[in-house]
OpenMM code with the backbone's topology and positions (N, CA, C; nanometers):
from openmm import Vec3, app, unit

residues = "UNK UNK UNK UNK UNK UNK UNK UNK UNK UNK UNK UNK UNK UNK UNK UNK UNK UNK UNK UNK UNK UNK UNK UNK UNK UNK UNK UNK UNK UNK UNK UNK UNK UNK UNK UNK UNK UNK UNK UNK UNK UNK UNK UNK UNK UNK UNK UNK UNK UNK".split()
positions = [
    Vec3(-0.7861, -0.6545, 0.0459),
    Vec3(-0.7004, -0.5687, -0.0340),
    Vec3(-0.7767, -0.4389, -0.0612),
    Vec3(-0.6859, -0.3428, -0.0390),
    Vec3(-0.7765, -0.1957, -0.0802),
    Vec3(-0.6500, -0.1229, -0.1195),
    Vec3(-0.7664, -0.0849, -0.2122),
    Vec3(-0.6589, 0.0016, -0.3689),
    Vec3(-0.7021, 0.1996, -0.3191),
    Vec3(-0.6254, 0.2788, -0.3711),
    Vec3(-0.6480, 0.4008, -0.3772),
    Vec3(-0.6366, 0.4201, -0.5587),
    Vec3(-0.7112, 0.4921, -0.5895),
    Vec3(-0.6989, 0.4916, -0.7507),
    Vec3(-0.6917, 0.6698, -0.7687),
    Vec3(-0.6578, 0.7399, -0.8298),
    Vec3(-0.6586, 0.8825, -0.9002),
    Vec3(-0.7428, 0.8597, -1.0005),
    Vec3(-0.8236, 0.9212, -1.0048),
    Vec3(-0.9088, 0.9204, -1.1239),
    Vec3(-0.8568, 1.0393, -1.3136),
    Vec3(-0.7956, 1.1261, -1.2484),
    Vec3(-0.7503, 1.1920, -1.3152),
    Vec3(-0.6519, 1.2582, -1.2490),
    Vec3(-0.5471, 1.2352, -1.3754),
    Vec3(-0.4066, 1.2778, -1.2869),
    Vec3(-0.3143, 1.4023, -1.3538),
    Vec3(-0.3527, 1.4833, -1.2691),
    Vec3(-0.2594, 1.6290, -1.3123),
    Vec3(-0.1073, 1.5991, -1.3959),
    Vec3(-0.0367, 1.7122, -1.4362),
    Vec3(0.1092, 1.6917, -1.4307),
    Vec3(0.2001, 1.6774, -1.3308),
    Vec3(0.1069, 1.7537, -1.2087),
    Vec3(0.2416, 1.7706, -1.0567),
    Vec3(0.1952, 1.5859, -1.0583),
    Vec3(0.1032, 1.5145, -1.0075),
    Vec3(0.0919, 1.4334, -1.0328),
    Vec3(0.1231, 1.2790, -1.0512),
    Vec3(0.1655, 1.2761, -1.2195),
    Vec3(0.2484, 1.2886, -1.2841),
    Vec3(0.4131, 1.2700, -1.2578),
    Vec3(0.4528, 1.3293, -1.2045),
    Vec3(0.6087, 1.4234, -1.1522),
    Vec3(0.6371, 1.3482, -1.0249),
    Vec3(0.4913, 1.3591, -0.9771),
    Vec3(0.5230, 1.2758, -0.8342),
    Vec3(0.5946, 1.1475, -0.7895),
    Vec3(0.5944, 1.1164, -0.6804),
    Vec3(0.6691, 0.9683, -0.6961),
    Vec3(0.5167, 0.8400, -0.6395),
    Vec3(0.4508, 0.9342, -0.6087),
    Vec3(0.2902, 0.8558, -0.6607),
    Vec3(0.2807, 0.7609, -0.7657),
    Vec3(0.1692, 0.6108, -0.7283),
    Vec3(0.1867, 0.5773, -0.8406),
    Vec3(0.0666, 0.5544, -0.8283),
    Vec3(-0.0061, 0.4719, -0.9629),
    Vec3(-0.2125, 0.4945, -0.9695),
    Vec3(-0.1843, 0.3691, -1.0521),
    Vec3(-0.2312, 0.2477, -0.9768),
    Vec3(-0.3211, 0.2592, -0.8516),
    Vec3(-0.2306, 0.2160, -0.7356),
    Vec3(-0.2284, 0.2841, -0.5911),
    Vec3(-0.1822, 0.1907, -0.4858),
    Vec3(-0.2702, 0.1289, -0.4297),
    Vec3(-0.1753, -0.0231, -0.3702),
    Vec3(-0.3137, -0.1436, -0.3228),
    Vec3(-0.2472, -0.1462, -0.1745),
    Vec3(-0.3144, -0.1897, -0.0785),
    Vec3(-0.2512, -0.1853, 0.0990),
    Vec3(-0.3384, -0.3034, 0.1154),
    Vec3(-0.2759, -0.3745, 0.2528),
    Vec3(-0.3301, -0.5095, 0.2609),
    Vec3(-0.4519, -0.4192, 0.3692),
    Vec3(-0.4581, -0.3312, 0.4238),
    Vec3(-0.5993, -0.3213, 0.5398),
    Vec3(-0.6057, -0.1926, 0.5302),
    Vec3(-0.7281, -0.1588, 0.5793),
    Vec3(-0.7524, -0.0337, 0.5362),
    Vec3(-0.7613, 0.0780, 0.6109),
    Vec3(-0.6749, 0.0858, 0.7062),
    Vec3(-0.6267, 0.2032, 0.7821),
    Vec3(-0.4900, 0.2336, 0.7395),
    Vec3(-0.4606, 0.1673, 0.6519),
    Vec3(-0.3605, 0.2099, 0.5960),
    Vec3(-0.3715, 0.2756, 0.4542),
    Vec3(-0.4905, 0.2210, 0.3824),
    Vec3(-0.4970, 0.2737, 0.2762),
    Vec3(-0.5608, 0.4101, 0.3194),
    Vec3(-0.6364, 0.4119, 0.4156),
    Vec3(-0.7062, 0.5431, 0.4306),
    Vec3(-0.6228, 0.6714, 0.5165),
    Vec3(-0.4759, 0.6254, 0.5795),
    Vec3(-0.4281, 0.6527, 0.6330),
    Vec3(-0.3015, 0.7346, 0.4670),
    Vec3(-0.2899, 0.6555, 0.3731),
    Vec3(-0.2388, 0.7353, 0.2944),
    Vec3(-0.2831, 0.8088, 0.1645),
    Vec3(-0.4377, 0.8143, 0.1792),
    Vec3(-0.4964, 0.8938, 0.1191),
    Vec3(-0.4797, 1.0089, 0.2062),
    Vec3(-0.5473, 1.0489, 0.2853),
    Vec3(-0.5181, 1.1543, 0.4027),
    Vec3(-0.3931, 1.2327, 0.3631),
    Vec3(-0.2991, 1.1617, 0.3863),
    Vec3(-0.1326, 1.2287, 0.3699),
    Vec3(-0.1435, 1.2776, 0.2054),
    Vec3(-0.1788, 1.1752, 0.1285),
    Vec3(-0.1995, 1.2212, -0.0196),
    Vec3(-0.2701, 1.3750, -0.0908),
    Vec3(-0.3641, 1.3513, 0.0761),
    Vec3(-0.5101, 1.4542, -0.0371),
    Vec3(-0.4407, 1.5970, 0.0851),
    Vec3(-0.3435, 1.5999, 0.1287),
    Vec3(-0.3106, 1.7132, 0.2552),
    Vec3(-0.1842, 1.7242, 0.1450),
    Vec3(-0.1077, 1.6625, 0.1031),
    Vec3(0.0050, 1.7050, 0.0519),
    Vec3(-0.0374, 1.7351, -0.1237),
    Vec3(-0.0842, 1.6955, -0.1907),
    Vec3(-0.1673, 1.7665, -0.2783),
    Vec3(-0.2378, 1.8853, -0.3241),
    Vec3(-0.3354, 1.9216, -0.2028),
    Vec3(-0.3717, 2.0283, -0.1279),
    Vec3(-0.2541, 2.1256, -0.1451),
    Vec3(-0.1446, 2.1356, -0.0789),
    Vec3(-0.0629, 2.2251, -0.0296),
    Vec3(0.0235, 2.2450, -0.1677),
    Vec3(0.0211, 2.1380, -0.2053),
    Vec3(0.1577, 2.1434, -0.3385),
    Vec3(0.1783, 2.1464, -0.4592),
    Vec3(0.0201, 2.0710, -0.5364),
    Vec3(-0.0128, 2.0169, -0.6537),
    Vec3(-0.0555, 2.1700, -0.7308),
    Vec3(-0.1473, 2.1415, -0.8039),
    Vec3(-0.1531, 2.2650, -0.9275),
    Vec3(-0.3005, 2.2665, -0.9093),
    Vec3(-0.3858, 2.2055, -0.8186),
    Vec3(-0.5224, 2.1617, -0.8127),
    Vec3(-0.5870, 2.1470, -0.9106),
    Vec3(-0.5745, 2.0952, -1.0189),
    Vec3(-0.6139, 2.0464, -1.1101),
    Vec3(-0.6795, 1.9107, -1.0670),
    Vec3(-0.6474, 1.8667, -1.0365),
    Vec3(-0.7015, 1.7390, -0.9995),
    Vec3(-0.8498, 1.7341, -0.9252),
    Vec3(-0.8588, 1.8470, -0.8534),
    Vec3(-1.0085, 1.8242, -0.8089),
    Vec3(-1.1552, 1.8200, -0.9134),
] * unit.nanometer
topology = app.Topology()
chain = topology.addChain("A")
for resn in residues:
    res = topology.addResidue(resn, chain)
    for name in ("N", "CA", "C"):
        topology.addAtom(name, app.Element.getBySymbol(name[0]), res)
């Protein structure tokens, strides 16, 4: 089992349809939607979060 956790979570965030924590049964998947997470974040969020 592998979890993705936010450690601190903005308002966009927040708003998102994200939820903290997500768990994936293997981990090309979890690492596969961090990727999409930390690229669509990147582009969209308020960067607060870094």
């Amino acid at each position: 089992m592998y979890t993705i956790q936010m450690q601190k979570e903005c308002g966009c965030f927040k708003k998102s349809d994200y939820t903290n924590p997500m768990t994936f049964e293997n981990k090309d998947d979890a690492l596969m939607q961090a990727r999409l997470m930390e690229n669509h974040m990147n582009r969209e969020f308020c960067q607060k979060q870094s």
